[in-house]
C-alpha positions in Angstrom: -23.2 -3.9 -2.9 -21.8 -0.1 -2.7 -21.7 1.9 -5.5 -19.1 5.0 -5.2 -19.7 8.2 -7.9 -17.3 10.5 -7.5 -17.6 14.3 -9.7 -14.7 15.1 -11.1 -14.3 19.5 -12.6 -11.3 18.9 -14.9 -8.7 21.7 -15.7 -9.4 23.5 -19.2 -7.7 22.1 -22.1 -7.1 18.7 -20.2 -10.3 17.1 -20.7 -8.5 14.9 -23.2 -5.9 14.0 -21.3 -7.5 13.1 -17.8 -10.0 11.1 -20.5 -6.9 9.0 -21.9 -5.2 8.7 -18.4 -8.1 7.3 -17.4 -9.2 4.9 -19.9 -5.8 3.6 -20.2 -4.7 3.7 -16.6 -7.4 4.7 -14.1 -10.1 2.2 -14.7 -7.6 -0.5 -15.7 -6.1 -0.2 -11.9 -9.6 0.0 -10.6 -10.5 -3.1 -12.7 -8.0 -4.9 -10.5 -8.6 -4.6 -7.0 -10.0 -6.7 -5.2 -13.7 -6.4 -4.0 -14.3 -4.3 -7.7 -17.2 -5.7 -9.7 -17.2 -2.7 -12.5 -16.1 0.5 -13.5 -17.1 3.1 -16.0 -15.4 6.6 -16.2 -17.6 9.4 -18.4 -17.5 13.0 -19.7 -20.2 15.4 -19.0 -22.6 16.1 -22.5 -23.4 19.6 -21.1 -20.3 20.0 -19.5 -17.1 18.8 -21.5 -14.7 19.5 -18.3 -17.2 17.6 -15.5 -16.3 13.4 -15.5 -18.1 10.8 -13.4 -16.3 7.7 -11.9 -18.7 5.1 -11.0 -17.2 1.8 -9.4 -19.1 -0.8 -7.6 -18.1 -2.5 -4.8 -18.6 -6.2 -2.9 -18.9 -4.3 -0.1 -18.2 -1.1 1.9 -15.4 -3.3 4.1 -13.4 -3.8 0.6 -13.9 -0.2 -0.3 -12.2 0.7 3.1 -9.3 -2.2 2.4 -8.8 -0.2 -0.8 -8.3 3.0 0.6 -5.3 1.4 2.4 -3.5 0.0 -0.9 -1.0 1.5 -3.2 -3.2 1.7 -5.7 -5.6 4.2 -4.0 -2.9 7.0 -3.2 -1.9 6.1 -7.2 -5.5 6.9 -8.8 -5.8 10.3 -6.6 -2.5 11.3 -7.7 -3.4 10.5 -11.2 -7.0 12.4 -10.9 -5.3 14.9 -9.1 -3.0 16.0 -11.8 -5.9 17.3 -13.8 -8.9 18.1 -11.2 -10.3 20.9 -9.8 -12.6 19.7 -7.8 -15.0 17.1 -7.1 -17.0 15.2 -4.9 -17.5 11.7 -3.8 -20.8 9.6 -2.1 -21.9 6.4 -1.5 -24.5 4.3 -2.0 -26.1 1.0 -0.5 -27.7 -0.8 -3.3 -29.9 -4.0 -2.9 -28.5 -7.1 -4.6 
């Protein structure tokens, strides 16, 4: 299994919205691909503008065929639209 977490500094003021957008569209798409076995999006406690996407893969090879699908280029324009700046790593996990 892989599990991605990507950072996410959201613009002032739209902490609400990228929230929203997110719970009603990002992880919904997410939720759909293929090779996804979960996704949770949170807000920073200390932090109200920092967010953390974690989404668990089958595998690294369907991460990869996601980066090739419509659906990737449509969740970095949505995150996009209200980020700053982030980061992104991955990580093996046993299972």
């Amino acid at each position: 299994m892989l599990v991605e977490r990507s950072d996410f500094t959201i613009r002032a003021g739209s902490e609400e919205g990228f929230q929203d957008a997110m719970a009603t569209r990002g992880v919904p798409l997410l939720q759909g691909v293929p090779g996804v076995l979960s996704v949770q999006c949170g807000r920073g406690v200390e932090r109200p503008d920092a967010f953390m996407l974690l989404v668990a893969w089958e595998s690294m090879d369907a991460h990869k065929a996601y980066n090739l699908m419509p659906e990737c280029q449509e969740l970095r324009a949505l995150i996009g639209g209200f980020a700053t700046g982030g980061s992104m790593e991955h990580f093996e996990m046993p299972g």
